[in-house]
Each structure stands twice: as C-alpha cells, then as structure tokens.
N, C-alpha and C positions, 0 to 999 in steps of 0.2 A: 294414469296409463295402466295399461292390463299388464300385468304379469306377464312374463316371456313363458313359452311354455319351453320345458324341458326337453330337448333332443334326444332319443331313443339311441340306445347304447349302440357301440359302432360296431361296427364287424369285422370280426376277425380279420387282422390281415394275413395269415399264414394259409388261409383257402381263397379259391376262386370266385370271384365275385357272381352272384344270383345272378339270373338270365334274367329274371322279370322283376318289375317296377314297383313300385307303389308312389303316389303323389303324397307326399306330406303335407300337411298345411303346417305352417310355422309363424311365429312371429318375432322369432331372433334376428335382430337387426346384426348389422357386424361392426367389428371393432375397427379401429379406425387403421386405417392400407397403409402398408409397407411399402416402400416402393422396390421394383425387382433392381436388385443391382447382383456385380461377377462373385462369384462365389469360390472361394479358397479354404480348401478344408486345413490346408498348414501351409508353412510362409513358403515351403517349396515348392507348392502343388501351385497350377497356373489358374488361372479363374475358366470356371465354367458356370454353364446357364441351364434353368430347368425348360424345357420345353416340351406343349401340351396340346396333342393334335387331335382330331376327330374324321372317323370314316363312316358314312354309312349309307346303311343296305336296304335301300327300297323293296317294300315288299307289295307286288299287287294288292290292292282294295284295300290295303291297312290306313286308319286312319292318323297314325304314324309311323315315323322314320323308327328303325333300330339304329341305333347309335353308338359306335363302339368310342371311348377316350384312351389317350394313349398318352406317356409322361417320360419324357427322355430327358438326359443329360450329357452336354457337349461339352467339349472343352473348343474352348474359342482361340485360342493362341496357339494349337498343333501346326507346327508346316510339313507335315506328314499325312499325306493322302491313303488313306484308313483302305486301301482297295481289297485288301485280302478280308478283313476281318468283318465280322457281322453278328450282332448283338440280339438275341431273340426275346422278346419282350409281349406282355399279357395287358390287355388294357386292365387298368385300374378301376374303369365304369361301363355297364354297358344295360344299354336299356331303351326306351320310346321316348324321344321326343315328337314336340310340334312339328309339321310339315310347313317350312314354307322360314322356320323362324332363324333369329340371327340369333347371335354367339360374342361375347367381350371378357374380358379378362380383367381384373381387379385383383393386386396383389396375390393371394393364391386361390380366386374363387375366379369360375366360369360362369355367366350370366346366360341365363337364354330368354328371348324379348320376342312375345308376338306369336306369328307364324298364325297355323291354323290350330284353332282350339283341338284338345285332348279329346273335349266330353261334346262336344258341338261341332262336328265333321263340317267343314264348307265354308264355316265361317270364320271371321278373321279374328286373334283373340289378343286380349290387352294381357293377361298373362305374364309372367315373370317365375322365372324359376332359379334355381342357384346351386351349383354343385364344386363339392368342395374338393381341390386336391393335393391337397397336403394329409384330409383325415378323410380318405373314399370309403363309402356306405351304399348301398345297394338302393339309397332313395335319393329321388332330386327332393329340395327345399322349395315349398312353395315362398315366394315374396311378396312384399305389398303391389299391389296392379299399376302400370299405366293407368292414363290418365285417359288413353283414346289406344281403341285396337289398330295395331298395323301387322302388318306383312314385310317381310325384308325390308328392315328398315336398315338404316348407318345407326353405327354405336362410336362414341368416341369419350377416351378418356381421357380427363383435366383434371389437375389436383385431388385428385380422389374420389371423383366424384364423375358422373355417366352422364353423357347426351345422347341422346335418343334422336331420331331423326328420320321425316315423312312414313317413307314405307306403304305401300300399297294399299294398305288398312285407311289413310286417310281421304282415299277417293269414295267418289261417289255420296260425299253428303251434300251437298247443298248448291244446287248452279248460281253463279252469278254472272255480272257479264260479259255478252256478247257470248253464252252459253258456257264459257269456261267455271272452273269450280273456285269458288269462295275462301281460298285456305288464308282471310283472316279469321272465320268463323270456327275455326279450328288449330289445337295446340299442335302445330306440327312439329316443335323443337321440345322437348322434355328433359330436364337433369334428376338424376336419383343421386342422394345423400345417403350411403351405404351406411354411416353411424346413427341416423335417426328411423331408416325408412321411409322416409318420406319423399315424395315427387312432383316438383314443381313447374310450371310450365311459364316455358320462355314468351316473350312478346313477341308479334308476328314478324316474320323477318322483311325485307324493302320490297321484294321476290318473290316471287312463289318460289319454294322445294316441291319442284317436279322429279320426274323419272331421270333427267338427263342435267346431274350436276354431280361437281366433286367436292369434299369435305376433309377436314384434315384440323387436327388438334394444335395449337401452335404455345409457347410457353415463352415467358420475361418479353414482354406481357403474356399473361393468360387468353387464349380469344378464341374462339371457334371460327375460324375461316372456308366461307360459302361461296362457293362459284355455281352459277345458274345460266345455262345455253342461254344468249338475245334471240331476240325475232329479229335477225338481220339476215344482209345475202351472204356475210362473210362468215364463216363459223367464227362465232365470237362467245367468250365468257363474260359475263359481270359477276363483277368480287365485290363480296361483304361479307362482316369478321361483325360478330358478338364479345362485346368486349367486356368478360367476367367481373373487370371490378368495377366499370360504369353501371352495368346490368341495362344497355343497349347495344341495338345492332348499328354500325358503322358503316359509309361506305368506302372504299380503298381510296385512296388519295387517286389514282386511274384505273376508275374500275373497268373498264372495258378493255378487254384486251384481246391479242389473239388466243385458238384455241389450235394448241398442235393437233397435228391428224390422227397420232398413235394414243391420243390420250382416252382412258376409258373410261368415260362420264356415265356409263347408265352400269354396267352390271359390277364392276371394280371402282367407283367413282371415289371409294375413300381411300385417303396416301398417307402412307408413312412421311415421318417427318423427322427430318435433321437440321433445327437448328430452325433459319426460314426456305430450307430447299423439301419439295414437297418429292415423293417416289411412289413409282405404281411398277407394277409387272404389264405388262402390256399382252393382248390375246395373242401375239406371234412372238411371244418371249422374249419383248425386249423391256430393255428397264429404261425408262423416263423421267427426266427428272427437272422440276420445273421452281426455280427460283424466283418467289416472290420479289423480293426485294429488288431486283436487277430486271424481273420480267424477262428471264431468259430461261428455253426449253434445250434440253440437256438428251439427247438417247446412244443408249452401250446397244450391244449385242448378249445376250447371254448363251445363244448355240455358239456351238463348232468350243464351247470349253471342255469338252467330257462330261455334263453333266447329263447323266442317262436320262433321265424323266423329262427333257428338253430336245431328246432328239426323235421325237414320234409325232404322227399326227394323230390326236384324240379325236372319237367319234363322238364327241358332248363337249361344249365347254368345260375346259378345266382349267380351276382357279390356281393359281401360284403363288401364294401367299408370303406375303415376305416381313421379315421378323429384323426391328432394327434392334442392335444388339450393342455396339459401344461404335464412338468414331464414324467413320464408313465403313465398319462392318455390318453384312447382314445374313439371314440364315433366312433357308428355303429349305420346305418339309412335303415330297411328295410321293408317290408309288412309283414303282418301276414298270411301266406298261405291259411289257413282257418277259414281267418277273410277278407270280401271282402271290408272291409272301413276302417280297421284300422293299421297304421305305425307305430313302433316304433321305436326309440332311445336310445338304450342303451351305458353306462358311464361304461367302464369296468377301472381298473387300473395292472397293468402289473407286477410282482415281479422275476426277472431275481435267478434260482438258480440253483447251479450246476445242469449243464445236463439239465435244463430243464424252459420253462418258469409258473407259478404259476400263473391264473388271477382269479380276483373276481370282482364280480357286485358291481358298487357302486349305480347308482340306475338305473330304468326303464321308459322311458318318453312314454307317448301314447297319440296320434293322433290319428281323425275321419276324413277320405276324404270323398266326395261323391262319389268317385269308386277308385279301385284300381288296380294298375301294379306293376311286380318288379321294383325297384328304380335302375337305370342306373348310376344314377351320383351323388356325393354329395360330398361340400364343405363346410369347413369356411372362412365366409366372413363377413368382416369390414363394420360396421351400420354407 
C-alpha cells in the first residue's frame, strides 16, 4: 500500500476562514467512527448535541454551489423556550462545491457524493470529497471515487460504514426491455468502508431503484430497507431490505403494501428511523410516520406550534430536514423566511396515538448569520 500522504498544517482557528478553495487530493483513509452520543461537559450540565448545517448561494453560470457549513450546539433537555435570546455564529467552512451533489455525515466528517463534476461542467461525477468538522481547514479532502457517477443520490449510514444509492448519474446507460433501462447492468447500491477506503458494490436489488422510492437505515438486525412505487392502479409500494450479514437482498414477509398520500418518495424518499418506525417531514409540514413492523401510517401536524420557518409559503421547495436525537426526540434546522440573518433550531418531541401522531415544542434555539439561504443539509455529528 502507498504511503498516506501527509495533511497540510490546519489553519488557524483564531481567523476567519478563506473565501476560496483548493481540491486536495488525499489518500488518508479515516479511523474507525465514533458513534455521536449526548454530550455532558460535567455531571450537572444536561447533555447536549453538536449540529452541522449547510446553506447555499447559487451563483449564475458558476460551475459550482458556494457553500457555507455551520456548527451549533443544543442542549436537548431545556423546557425553556429560548424566544428572547439569539446566538451569532460564523461558518466554520465556506467554499464550491459540486452542483447537484448529496451530503452524509460520519462520526465528525461530512461526505459529499456525486453531483456535477468540479472540473467537467455538465456532467455527472463519481467524486467524493470529505470535510472535517471537528479540525476545519479551508480545503475539502479529496476521497477514493465511486464506483459509477451519480447525481442526488440517497446516502445512508450503517455500522460505520455508507450506502450510496441510484441517483440520477445512473440513467441513461443501457436500455433493456420493452425500452426501460438495465439497472442490473449497473452498481446502483454502493457501501464505502471509511477505515480502508475502499468501495464495494452491492448485488442488484429484486427492483429497480428508480426516481420514486423510499430508503431508510434500520439496525438489530443491520439491513438497508427499500421500498419501490408498483406498476399498479393502487398507489402501492414494494419492500425489500439488504440484509448486511447475509450480504443479500430479501423480500418483506408482505411486501406490497399500501402507499400513504403524504408520503414523499421522489425528492425526501429517505427516513429517519426509530427503532422499526420510519419519519419523513412531509412538503406541507407534516411529519409521517410509517411502521414497518405493524404496517401502519402515522401523521402529526407541525404548524399552528410557533415554529416560525413552518408558517410561510416558500417560493422553491424547501426541505426540512429532521435530525433524530434521542427517544422521540427530534431537531429541525431552518431559516426564518422573513428574517434574512436569523436560523433556528427547534427540539420537538413526538407522542405516537391512536390514528395519529401528537408533537409539542420543547424548546426554540436561534441563531444570527451574516446572510441567509434555505438550509439544504443538516446533521449530527460527534465533537
């Protein structure tokens, strides 16, 4: 094996981070993931969470996104609604990424997969990059490549290790039939092993991974769980799970099932997970929640609680990304529409009851940037 090369000394943290980039090449694999758990600086202080968001600022003709990162700390157990108080805060990174590409989170590193190449405008790029935020530096980390270029693809993570998933990039190779496309001819499932670098490609799954399915990490057992629209009259899903220690794909003991109406399979198709009950944010703000196990669909409301960034209507989609945090707690990280510097963070907790789910604020965190975009991406990640 080659020699790792050496990382170039970090940058001061006591200045503001460089406006522009540089692509490193690298070949420092990482050590092996922490997993993020609540954090307690002393036995009296209450646990809190590091969270790490991303906004950014399309620029005409550029063949990249400017991208600002941003790194907050909550405390999850306040029942004190934070309304007066607001925290002003400098990203920790800011710089070009790929247009088009996705974003996953790994113990304290940010992954970026795909999109549209840096150096090759238009096309789609297998790409990998890795930025760190525990020790931010004014450069992304280039990483070992995919295996096959995509475009918004799903990322999901399992024992430490990354699933990669279709993504726009894998259209357009090879028709088969009855003119549809070929995706056994093609790695459409990819795991990367963050301690070796290496990236291996799953076996075809029963389905095609088209545009319109949902995805979601499931644990005791380990399994990648796939749901793919039927060709039926009834909107219907079929489920199948990758089962990590067979190293096959499975089908659900009934895999067809119904498909709720609020559920959002093409642009939000991947869910958070608690336990076997799967959560999405829904495009009219509601939360949904869909247990496997029981095959039963679950929806709250999230307007009419106070939470500012849910009572506007957006002229773009805008994602609302939801961060599961312990229990049925979960945190939501977005802009205040008609507030152009300020982000918040809200702690909602989740109460499962017949027919229907119950959520209430537990508190409200606010944030001052020096400008503001909707928040594309957000994670918890280990300090």
């Amino acid at each position: 094996m080659e020699e790792p090369i050496v990382a170039p000394a970090m940058t001061d943290c006591s200045r503001p981070w460089p406006i522009r980039i540089s692509l490193y090449e690298s070949l420092i694999y990482d050590p092996p993931v922490r997993i993020c758990r609540p954090r307690a600086t002393a036995l009296y202080r209450r646990p809190s969470y590091n969270i790490v968001f991303s906004m950014s600022f399309f620029k005409r003709g550029k063949k990249a996104d400017y991208t600002k990162w941003y790194k907050i700390n909550v405390n999850t157990e306040s029942n004190v609604k934070l309304e007066n108080e607001m925290l002003e805060i400098q990203p920790f990174w800011g710089g070009e990424v790929p247009k088009f590409a996705s974003f996953e989170a790994l113990g304290g590193d940010i992954y970026c997969f795909g999109g549209k190449g840096l150096c090759d405008y238009g096309r789609s790029s297998m790409n990998v990059y890795k930025l760190s935020t525990n020790f931010p530096t004014d450069r992304l980390f280039r990483m070992p490549s995919m295996k096959i270029s995509r475009i918004h693809p799903h990322s999901l993570v399992l024992d430490g290790k990354i699933y990669v998933l279709a993504g726009h990039g894998v259209y357009g190779r090879r028709p088969g039939r009855n003119g549809k496309l070929d995706f056994g001819e093609v790695p459409v499932v990819e795991v990367y092993e963050p301690t070796t670098g290496d990236w291996k490609t799953l076996p075809p799954p029963p389905f095609p991974i088209e545009t319109d399915y949902i995805c979601a990490a499931l644990e005791n057992p380990s399994r990648i769980l796939v749901a793919s629209l039927a060709e039926t009259d009834e909107p219907t899903l079929v489920f199948y799970q990758y089962d990590v220690k067979q190293g096959c794909w499975q089908m659900l003991e009934k895999p067809e099932r119904n498909l709720h109406y609020k559920c959002p399979i093409r642009h939000g198709g991947k869910a958070i997970t608690v336990g076997n009950t799967l959560y999405w944010v829904t495009y009219d703000t509601k939360l949904l929640a869909y247990d496997v196990h029981q095959d039963e669909w679950l929806l709250g409301n999230l307007k009419g609680l106070g939470i500012s960034f849910l009572e506007f209507e957006y002229d773009e989609y805008c994602p609302f990304s939801l961060i599961h945090l312990a229990g049925l707690r979960f945190a939501m990280v977005q802009c205040v529409y008609d507030n152009k510097v300020e982000v918040q963070c809200v702690i909602v907790d989740v109460h499962p009851k017949p027919e229907r789910l119950e959520i209430s604020v537990v508190s409200v965190h606010k944030f001052k940037t020096e400008r503001n975009s909707l928040v594309h991406s957000c994670f918890l990640v280990h300090s």
